[in-house]
N, C-alpha and C positions, 0 to 999 in steps of 0.2 A: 619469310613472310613477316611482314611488319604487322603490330597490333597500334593500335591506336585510341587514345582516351579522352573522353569529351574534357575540351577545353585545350587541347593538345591543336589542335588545328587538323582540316581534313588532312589524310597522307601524312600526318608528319608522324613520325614513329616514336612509341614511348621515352628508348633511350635519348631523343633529341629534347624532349622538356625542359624547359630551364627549371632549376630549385623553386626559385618563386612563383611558377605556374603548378607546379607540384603540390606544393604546400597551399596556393589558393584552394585549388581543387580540391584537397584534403579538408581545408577549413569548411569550404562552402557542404560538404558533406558530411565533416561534423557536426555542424550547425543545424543542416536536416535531420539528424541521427538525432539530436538535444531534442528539437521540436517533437519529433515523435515519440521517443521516451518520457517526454513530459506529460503528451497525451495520454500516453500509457496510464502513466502514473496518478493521471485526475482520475479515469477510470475506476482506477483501484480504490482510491479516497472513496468514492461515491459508492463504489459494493461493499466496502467498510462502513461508509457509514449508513446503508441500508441495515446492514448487518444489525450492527450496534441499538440504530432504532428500534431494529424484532425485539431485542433482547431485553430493552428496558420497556418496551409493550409487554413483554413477559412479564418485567419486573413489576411494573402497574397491576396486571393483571390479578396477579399472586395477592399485591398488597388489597385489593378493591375484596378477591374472594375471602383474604385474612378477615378482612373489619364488616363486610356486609353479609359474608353468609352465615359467618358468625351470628351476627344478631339473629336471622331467619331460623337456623335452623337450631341452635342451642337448645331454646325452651322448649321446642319439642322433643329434642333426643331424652334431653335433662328429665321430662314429665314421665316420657317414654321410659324410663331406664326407673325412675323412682316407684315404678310398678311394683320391681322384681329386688331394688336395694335402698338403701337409704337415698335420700335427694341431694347428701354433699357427695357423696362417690361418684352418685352419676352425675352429676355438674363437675366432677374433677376428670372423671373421663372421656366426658365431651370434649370437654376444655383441653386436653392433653392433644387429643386425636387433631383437633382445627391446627391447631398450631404444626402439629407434624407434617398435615397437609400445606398449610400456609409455606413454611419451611422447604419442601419440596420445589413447590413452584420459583422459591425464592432463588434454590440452588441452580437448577433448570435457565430461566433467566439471568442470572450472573454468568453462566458458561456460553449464553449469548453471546454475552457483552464482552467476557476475552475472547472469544472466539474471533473477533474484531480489533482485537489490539496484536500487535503496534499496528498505530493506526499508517505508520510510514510503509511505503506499497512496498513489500519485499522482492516481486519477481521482478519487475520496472529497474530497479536500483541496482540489483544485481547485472542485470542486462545493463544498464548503463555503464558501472564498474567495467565489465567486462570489456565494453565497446571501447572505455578509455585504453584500458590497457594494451586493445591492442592497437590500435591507433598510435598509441605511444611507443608500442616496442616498436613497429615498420615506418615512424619518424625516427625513430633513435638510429635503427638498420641503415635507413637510406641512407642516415649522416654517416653511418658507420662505413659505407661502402665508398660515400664520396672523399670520405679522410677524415669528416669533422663530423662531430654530434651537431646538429645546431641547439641553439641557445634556447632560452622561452624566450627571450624578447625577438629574437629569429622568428619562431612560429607566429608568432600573432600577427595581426591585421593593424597596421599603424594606424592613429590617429589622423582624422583629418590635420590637425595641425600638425604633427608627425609629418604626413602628406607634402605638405606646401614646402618644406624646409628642401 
């Protein structure tokens, strides 16, 4: 039983393919394989850079609670606290506590933001790698089965003026 592979022609059977319909076949499929990996890969970009966004809305956040709640709530903790001790202790441990908060938020939103880098899509990439290599080793095989490796200027898609010569 014969198999047969599009672009092969109906009935005509794999081992009948010429090399150059082989290798078109192969290009026109790695060329779909590229396009879709690429696609991949803006996906990625774009959940990265959502990512990245949360993280530096953290980072805003932190900074906005640093300098405004500050002002809001100091003078009253500070009043508050100057009850029970002197009024620079408790302005120094008001002062201490904001900042530890501020800090927090800060550390929080910066693990955002790696959490987003590299910003280069790693599973996409990888997947691509992959697909070259093997594409390259079952180019390399075929040539290896027919007697020769072919070349790169073998694999590729001539030039139109390449073409006309």
């Amino acid at each position: 039983m014969t198999h047969t592979v599009n672009g092969g022609g109906p009935g005509r059977p794999v081992t009948e393919q010429s090399t150059g319909e082989l290798v078109q076949h192969a290009s026109e499929q790695f060329a779909r394989l590229i396009r879709e990996e690429l696609a991949l890969a803006r996906a990625e970009f774009a959940e990265k850079g959502r990512r990245a966004g949360r993280g530096a809305g953290l980072l805003g956040g932190g900074g906005f609670l640093a300098l405004y709640g500050l002002g809001a709530l100091v003078l009253a903790a500070i009043l508050g606290l100057a009850v029970v001790m002197p009024g620079w202790l408790a302005a120094l441990i008001i002062g201490v506590a904001i900042l530890i908060i501020a800090g927090l938020f800060a550390l929080i939103g910066r693990e955002q933001v790696r959490s987003a880098s590299p910003p280069m899509p790693s599973g996409s990439a990888e997947s691509l790698r992959a697909d070259l290599d093997t594409v390259t080793k079952a180019v390399r095989e075929r040539g290896a089965t027919a007697g020769t490796i072919p070349t790169e200027r073998e694999l590729r898609r001539p030039t139109d003026e390449e073409a006309r010569l």
